[in-house]
C-alpha positions as CSV (number, residue, x, y, z in Angstrom):
1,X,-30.2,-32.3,-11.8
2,X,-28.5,-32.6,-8.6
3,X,-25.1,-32.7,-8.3
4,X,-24.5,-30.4,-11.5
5,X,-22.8,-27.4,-10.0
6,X,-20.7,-30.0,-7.7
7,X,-19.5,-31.4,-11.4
8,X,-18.8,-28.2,-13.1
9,X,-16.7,-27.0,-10.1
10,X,-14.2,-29.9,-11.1
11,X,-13.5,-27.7,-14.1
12,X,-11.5,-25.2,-12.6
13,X,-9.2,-27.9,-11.2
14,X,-8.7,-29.8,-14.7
15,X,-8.5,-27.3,-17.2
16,X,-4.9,-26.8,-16.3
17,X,-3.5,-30.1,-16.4
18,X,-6.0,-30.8,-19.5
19,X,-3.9,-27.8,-21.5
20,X,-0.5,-28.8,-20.2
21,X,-1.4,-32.5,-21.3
22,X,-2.0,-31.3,-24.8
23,X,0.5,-29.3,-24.6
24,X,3.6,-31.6,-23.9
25,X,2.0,-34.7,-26.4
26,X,1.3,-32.1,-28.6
27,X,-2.4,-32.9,-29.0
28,X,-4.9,-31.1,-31.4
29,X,-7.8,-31.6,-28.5
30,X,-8.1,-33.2,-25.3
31,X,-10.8,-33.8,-23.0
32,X,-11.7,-34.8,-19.5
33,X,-15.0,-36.6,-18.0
34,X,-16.2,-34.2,-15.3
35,X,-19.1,-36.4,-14.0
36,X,-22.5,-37.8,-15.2
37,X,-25.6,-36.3,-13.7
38,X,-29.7,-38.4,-14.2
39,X,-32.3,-36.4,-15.9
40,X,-35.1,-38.4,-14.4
41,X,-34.0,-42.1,-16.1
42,X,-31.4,-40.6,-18.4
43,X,-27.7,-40.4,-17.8
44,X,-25.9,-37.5,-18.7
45,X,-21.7,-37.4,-18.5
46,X,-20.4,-33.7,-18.4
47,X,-17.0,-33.5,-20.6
48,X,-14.4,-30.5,-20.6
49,X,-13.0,-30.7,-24.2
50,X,-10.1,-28.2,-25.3
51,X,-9.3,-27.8,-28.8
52,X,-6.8,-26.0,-30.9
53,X,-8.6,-26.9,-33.8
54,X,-10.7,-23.8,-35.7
55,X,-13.2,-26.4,-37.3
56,X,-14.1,-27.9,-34.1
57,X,-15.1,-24.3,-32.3
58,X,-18.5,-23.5,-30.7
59,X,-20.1,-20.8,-31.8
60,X,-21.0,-18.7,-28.7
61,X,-22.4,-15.5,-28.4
62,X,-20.3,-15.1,-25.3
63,X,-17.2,-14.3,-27.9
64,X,-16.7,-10.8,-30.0
C-alpha cells in the first residue's frame, strides 16, 4: 500500500476546516476524501468522516 501514510497525513490538515464546515451549516456529519490507495488491483479511497451523531459512533477500544 504505498502512498498510505502520505494520505493519512492529509488528516491533520482537514480535520479543522471539516469541523468548522459542520459547524457553521450546522451539519450532523461531514466528511472529506483523503486519497485512494491499490491493494494489488483494488482501489481503496481513504475518508475522514466527523459526526455528532451517537448512532453513527465506532466502537474503539482506544476510548474509556
Amino acid at each position: 500500500m504505498s502512498g498510505a501514510r502520505e494520505v493519512v497525513e492529509k488528516a491533520v490538515f482537514a480535520i479543522e476546516p471539516l469541523i468548522a464546515e459542520m459547524l457553521d451549516y450546522g451539519y450532523t456529519n461531514n466528511d472529506v476524501s483523503l486519497g485512494r490507495l491499490m491493494l494489488g488491483e483494488k482501489e481503496l479511497q481513504v475518508q475522514l468522516v466527523v459526526t455528532s451523531n451517537p448512532d453513527e459512533f465506532l466502537i474503539s477500544d482506544e476510548e474509556d
